[in-house]
Backbone as a printed PyTorch tensor [residue, N CA C, xyz], in Angstrom:
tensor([[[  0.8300,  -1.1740,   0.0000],
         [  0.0000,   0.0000,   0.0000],
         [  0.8790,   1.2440,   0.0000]],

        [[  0.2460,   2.2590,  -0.4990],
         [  1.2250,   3.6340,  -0.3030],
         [  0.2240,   4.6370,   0.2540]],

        [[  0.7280,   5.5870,   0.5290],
         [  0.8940,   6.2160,   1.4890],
         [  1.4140,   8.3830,   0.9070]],

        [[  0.0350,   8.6740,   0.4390],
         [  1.0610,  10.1790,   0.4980],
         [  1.4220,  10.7100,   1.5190]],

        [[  2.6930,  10.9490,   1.7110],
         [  3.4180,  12.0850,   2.6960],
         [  2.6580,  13.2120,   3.1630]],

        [[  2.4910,  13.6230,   4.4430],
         [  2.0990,  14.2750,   5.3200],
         [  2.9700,  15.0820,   4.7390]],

        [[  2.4270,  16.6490,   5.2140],
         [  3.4630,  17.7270,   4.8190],
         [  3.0000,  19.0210,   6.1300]],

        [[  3.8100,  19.6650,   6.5810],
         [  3.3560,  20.7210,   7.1570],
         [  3.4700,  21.7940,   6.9040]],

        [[  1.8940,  22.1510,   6.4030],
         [  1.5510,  23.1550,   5.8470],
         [  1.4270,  24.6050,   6.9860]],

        [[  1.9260,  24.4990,   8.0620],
         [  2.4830,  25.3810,   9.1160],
         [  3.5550,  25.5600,   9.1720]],

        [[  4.7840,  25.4200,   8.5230],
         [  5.8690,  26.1110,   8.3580],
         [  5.9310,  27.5840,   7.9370]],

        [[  6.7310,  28.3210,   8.2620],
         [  6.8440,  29.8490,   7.9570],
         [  7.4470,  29.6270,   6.6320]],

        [[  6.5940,  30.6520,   5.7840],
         [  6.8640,  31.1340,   4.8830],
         [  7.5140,  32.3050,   4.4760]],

        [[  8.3350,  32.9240,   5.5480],
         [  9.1300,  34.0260,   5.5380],
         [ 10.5130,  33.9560,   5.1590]],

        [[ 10.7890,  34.4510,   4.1150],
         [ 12.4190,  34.4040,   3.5470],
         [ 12.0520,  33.9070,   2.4280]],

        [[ 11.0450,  33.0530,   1.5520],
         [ 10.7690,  33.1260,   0.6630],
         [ 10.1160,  33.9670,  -0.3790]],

        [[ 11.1630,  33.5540,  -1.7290],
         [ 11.1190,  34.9740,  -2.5380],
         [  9.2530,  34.8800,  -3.0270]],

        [[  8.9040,  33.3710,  -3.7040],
         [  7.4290,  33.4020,  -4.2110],
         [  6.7730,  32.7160,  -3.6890]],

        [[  5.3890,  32.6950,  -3.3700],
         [  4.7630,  32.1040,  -2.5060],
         [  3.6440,  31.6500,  -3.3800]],

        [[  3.4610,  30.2040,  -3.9860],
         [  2.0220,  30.0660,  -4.3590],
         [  0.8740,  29.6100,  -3.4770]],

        [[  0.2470,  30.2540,  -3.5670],
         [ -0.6730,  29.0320,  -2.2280],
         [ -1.1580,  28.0410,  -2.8680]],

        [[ -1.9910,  26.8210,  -1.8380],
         [ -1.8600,  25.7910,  -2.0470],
         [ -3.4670,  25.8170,  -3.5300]],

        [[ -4.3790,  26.6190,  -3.3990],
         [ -5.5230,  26.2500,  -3.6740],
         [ -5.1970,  27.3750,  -5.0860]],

        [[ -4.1170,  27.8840,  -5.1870],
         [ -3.8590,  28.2570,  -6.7440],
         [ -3.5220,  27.4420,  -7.8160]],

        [[ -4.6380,  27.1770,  -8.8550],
         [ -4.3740,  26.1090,  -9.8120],
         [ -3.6770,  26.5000, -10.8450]],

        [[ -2.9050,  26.9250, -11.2460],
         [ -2.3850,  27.8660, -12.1040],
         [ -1.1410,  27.1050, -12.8470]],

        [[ -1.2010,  26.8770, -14.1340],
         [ -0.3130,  26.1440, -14.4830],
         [  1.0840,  26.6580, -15.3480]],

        [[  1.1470,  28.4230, -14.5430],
         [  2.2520,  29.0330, -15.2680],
         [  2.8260,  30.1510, -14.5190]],

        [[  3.8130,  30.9060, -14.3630],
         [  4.0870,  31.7380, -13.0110],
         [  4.0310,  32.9180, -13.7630]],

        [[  3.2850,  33.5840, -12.6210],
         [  2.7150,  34.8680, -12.9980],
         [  3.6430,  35.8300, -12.1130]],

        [[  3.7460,  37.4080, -12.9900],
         [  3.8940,  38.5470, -12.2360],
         [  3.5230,  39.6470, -12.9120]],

        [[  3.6750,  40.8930, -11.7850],
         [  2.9530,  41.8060, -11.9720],
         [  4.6430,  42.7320, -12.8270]],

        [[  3.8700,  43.5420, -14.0730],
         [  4.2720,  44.2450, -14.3730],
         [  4.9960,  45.4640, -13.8740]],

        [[  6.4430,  45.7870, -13.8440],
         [  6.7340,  47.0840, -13.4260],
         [  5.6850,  48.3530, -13.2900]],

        [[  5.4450,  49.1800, -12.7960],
         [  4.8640,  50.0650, -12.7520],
         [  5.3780,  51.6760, -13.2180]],

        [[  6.6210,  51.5060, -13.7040],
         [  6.9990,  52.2750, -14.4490],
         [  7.1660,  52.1140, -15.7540]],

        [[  7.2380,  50.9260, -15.8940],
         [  6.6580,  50.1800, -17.4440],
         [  5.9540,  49.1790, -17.7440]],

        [[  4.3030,  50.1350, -17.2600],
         [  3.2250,  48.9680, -17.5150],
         [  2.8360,  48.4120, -19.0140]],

        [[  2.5460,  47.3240, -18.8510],
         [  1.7050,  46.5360, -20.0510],
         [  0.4600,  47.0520, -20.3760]],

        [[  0.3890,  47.9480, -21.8870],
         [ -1.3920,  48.5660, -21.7470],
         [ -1.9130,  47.5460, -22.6880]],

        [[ -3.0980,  46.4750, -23.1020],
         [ -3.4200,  46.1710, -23.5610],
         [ -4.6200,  46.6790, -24.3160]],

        [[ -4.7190,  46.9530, -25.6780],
         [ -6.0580,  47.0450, -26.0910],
         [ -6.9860,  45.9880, -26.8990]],

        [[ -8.5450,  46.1910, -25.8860],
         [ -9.0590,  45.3820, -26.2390],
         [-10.2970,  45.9500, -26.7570]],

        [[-10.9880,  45.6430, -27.7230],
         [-12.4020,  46.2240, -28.1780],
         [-11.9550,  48.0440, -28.7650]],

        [[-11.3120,  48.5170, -29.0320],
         [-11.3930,  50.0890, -28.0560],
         [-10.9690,  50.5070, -26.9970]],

        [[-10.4190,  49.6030, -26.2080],
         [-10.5810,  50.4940, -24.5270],
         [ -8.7720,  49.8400, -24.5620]],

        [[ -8.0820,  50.1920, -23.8450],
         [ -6.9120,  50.2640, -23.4730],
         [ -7.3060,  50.2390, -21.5940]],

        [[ -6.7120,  48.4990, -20.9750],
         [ -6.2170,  48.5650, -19.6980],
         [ -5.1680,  48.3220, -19.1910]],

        [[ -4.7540,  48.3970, -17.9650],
         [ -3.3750,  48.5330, -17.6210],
         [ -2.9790,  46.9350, -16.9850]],

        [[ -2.4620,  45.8230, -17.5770],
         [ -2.3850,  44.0270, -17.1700],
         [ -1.7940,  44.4560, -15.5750]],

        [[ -2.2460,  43.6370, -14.7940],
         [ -2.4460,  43.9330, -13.1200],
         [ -1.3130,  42.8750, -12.8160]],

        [[ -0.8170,  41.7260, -13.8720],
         [ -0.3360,  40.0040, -13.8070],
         [ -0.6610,  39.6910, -15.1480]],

        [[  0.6370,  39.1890, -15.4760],
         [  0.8130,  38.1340, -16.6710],
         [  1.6740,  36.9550, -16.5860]],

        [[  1.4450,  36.0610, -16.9330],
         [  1.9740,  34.8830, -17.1300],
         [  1.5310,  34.3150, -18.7490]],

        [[  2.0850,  33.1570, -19.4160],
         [  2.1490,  32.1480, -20.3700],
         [  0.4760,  32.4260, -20.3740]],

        [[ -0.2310,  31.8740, -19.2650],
         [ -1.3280,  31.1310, -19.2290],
         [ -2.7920,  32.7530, -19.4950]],

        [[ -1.7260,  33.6080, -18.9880],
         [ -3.0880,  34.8650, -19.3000],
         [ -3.1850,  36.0270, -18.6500]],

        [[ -4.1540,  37.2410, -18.5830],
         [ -3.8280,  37.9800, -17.6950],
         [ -4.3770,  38.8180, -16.5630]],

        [[ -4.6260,  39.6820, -16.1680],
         [ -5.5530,  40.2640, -14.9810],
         [ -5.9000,  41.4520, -15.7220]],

        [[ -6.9470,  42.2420, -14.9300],
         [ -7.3630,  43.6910, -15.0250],
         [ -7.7160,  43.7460, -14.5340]],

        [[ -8.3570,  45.4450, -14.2870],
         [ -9.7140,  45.8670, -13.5960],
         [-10.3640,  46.1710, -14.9400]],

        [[-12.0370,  45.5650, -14.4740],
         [-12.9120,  45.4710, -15.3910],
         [-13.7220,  46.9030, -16.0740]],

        [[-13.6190,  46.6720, -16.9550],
         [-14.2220,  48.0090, -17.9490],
         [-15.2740,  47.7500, -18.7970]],

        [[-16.1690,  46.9080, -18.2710],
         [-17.2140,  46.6090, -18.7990],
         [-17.3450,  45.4780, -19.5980]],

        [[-16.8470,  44.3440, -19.7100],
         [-16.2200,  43.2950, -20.0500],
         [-17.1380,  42.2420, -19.5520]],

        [[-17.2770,  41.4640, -20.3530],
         [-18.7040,  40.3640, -20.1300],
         [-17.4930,  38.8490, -19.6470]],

        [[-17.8870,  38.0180, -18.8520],
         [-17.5770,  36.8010, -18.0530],
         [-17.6610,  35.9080, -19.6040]],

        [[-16.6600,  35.0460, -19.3150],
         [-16.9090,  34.0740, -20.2570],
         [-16.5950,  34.4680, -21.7170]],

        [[-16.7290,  35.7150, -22.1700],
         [-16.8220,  36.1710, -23.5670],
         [-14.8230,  35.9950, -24.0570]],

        [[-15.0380,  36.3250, -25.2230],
         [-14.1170,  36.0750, -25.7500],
         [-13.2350,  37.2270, -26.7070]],

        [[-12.6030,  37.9810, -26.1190],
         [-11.7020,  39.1980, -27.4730],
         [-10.6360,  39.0760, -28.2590]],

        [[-10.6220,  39.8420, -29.1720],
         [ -9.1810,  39.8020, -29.8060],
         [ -8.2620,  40.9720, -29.1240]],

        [[ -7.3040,  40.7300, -28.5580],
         [ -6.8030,  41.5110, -28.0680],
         [ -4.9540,  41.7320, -28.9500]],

        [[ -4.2130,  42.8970, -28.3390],
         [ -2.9870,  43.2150, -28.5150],
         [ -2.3990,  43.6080, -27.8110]],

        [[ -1.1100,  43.6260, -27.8990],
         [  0.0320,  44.2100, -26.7010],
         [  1.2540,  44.2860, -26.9880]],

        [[  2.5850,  44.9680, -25.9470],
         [  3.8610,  45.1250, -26.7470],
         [  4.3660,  45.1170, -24.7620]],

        [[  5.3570,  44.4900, -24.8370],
         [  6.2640,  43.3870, -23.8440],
         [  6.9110,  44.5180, -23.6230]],

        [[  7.4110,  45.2370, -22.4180],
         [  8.5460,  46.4200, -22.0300],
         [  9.8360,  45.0920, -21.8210]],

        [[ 10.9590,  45.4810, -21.7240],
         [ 12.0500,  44.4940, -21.5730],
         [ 12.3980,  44.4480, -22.9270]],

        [[ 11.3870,  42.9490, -23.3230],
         [ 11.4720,  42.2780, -24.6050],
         [ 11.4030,  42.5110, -25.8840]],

        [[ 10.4260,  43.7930, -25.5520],
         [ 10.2300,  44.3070, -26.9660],
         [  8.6000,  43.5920, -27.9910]],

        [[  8.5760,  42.2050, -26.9660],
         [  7.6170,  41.4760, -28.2540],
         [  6.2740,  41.8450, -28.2040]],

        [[  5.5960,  41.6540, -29.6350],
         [  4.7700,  42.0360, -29.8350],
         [  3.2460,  40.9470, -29.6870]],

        [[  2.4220,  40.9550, -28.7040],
         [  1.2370,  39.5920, -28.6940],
         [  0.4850,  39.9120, -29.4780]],

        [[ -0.7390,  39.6280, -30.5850],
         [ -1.6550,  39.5080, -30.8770],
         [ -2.2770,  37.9190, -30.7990]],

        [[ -3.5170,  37.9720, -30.2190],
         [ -4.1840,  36.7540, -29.7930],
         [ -5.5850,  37.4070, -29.6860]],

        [[ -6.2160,  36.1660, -29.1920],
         [ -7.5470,  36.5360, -28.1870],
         [ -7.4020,  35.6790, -26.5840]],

        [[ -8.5600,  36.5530, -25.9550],
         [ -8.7260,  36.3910, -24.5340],
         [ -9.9030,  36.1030, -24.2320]],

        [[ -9.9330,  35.4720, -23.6050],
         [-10.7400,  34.6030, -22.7870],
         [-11.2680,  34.9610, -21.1670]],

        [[-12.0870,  35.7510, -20.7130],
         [-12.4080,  36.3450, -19.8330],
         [-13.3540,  34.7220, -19.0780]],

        [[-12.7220,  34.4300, -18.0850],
         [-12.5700,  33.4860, -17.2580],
         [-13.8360,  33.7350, -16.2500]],

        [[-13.6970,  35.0820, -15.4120],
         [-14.3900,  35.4150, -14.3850],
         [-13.9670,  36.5390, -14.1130]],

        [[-14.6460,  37.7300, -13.2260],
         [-14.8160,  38.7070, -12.9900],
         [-14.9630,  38.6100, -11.2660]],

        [[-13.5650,  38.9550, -10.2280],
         [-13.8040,  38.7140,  -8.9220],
         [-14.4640,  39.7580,  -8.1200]],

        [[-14.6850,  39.7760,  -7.2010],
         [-15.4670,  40.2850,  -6.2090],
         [-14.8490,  41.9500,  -6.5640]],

        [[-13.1630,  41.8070,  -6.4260],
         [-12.7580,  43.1850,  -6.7640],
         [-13.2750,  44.1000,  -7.9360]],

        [[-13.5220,  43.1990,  -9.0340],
         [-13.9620,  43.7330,  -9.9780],
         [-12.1960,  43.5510, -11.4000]],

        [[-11.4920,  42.6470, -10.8340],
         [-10.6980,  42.1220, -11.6950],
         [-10.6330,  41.2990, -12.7320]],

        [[-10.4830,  41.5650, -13.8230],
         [-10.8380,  40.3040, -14.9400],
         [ -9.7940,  39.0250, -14.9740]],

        [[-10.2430,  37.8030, -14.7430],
         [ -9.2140,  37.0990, -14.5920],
         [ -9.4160,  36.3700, -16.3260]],

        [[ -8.2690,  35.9870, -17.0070],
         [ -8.2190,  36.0250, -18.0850],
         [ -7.3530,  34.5280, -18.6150]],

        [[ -7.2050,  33.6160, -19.8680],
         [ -6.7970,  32.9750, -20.3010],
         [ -6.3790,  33.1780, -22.2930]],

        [[ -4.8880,  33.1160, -22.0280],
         [ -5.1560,  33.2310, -23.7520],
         [ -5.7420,  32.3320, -24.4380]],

        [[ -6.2130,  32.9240, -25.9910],
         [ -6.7950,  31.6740, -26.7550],
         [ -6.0690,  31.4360, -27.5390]],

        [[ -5.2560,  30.6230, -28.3070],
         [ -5.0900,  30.7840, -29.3560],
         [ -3.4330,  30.9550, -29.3710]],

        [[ -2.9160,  31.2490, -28.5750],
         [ -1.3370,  31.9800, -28.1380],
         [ -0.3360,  31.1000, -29.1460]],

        [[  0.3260,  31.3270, -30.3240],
         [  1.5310,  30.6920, -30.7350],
         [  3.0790,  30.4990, -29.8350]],

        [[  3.2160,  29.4850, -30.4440],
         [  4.5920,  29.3390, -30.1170],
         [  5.6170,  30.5710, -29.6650]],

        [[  5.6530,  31.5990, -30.6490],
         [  6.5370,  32.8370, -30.5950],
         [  6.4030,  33.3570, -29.4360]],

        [[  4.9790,  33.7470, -29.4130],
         [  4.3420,  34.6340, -28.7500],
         [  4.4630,  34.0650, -27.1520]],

        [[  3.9320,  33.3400, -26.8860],
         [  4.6130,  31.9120, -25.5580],
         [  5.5010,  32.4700, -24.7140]],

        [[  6.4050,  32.0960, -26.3160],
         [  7.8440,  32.5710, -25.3490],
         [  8.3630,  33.9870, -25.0800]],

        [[  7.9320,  35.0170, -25.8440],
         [  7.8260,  36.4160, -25.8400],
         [  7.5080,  36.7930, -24.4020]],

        [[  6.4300,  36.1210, -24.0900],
         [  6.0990,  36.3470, -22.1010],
         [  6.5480,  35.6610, -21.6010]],

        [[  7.0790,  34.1180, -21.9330],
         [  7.8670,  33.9110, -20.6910],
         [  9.3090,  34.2690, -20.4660]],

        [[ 10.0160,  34.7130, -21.6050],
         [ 11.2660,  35.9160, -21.5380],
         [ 10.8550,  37.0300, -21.0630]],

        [[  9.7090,  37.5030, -21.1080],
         [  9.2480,  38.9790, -20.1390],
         [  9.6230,  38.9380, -18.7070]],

        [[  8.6100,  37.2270, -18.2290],
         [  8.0950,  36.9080, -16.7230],
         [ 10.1990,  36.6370, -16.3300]],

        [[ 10.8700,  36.0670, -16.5000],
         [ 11.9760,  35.3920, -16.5300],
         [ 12.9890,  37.0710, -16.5850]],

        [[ 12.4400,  38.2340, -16.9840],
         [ 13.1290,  38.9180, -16.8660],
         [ 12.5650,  39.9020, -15.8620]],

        [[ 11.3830,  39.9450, -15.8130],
         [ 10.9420,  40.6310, -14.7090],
         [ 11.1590,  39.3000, -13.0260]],

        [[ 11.4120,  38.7050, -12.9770],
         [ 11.8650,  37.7570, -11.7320],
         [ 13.4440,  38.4370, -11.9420]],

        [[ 14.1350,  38.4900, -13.0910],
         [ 15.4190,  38.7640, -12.3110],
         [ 15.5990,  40.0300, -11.6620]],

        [[ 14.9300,  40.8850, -12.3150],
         [ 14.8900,  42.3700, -12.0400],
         [ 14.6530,  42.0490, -10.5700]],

        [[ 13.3530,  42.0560, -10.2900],
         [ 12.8380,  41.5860,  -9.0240],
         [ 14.1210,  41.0750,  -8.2340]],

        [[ 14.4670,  40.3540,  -8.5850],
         [ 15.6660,  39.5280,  -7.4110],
         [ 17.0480,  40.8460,  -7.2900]],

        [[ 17.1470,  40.8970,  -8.3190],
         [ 18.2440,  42.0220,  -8.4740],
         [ 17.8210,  43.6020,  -7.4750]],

        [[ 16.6180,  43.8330,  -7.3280],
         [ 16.4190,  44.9620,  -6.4660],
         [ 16.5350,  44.6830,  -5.3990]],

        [[ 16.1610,  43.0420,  -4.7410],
         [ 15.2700,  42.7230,  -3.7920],
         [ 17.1940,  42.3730,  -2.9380]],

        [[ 17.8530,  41.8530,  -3.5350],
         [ 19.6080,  42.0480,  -3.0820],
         [ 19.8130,  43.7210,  -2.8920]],

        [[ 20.0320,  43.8510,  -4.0070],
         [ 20.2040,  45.4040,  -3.7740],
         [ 19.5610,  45.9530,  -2.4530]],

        [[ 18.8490,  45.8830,  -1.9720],
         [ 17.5790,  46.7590,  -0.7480],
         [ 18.2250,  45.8170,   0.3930]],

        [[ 18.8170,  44.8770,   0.0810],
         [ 19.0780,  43.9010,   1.3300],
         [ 20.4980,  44.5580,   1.7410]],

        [[ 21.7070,  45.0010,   0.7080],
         [ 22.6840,  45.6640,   1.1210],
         [ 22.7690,  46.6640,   1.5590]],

        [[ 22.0960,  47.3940,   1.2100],
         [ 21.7530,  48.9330,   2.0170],
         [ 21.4800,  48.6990,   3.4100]]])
């Protein structure tokens, strides 16, 4: 017979750089855009500011945006330079009023275009997060 391993899920989580929790199903690592060089996406007409991106899709605050529906959207990567065109997939709309989002459609190129973004925004991140520790 086997047996999964007990784990204790009461250990401190302090000193760690990312934290997923346990009940996040998420099958790609997400972060939030610099804020001095945000991601504006336009969708329909309207231009919002991505809150989190990862491979798998992205966040907002909602601008009138229907649950479930489906857009063609565009965008341009700070760092990388790359350029997305796809559609999106509006997942759900949370309590905050955030659009939680999935790409449709995403090529190969394009894939990797954000995960060289996410991979460069983690180093940045680490690189400040030393930096602030020497001071």
């Amino acid at each position: 017979m086997f047996w999964k391993k007990k784990t204790d899920n009461s250990k401190d989580e302090k000193g760690k750089l990312f934290h997923v929790p346990k009940e996040d199903q998420r099958q790609a690592f997400r972060i939030s855009p610099d804020p001095a060089e945000p991601i504006l996406v336009s969708i329909e007409g309207k231009t919002v500011k991505v809150l989190e991106i990862s491979s798998g899709g992205i966040s907002f605050r909602n601008s009138d945006f229907k649950p479930k529906a489906v857009y063609p959207v565009s965008f341009s990567l700070p760092i990388t330079g790359g350029f997305i065109k796809t559609k999106l997939r509006i997942l759900r709309v949370n309590r905050e009023g955030i659009c939680q989002c999935r790409f449709v459609g995403l090529d190969e190129r394009a894939e990797d275009d954000i995960h060289r973004y996410v991979l460069a925004r983690q180093k940045e991140l680490l690189r400040n997060r030393k930096r602030s520790e020497t001071e």
